[in-house]
N, C-alpha and C positions, 0 to 999 in steps of 0.2 A: 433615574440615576445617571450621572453623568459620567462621561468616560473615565476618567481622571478618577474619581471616588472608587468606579470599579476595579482601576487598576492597583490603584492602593489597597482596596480589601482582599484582589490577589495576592499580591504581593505579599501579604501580611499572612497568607495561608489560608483566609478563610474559603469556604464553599461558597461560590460563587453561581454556581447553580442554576440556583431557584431566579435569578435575573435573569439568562439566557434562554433565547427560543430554538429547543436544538431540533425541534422539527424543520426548521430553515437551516441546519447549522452544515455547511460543507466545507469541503477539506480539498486546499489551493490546488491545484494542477493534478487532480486525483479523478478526473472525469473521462472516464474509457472510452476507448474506439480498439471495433473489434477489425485486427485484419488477418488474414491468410497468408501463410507461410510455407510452401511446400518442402518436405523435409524427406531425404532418402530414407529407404526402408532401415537401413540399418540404424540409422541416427533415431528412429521411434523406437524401434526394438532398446536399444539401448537407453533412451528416456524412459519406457515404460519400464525396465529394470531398476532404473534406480527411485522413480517414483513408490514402486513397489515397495523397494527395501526402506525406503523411509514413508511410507505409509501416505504419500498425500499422492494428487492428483498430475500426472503428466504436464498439463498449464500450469500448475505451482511451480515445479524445476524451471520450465522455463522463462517464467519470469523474474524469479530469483536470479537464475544464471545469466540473465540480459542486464535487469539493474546493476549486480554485482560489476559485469563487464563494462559499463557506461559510465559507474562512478571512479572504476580506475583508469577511462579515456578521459574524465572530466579534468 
């Protein structure tokens, strides 16, 4: 199928699916690199509270609150 065809059957809403191989399928500039951040006791103490109080992991807040921060310097 040619690009052009598949974009039209988008378009038009259908499921488009069964054409793509999403075993290859990756997602733009979403490729990690892990670093190291050293952070005062109190600023973990404090992350792991509010981690807590909304139930996810201390790396979720913090990545949350760096994007949040970066798309309002953007």
């Amino acid at each position: 199928m040619k690009a052009k065809e598949l974009d039209n059957k988008f378009d038009a809403g259908e499921d488009v699916s069964e054409h793509l191989d999403l075993a290859k399928a990756r997602r733009p500039q979403q490729d990690q690199k892990r670093v190291n951040v050293d952070f005062p006791l109190w600023m973990i103490q404090q992350l792991d509270k509010e981690a807590k109080r909304l139930g996810v992991p201390r790396q979720s807040i913090i990545k949350v609150w760096v994007a949040e921060r970066l798309q309002k310097a953007a």
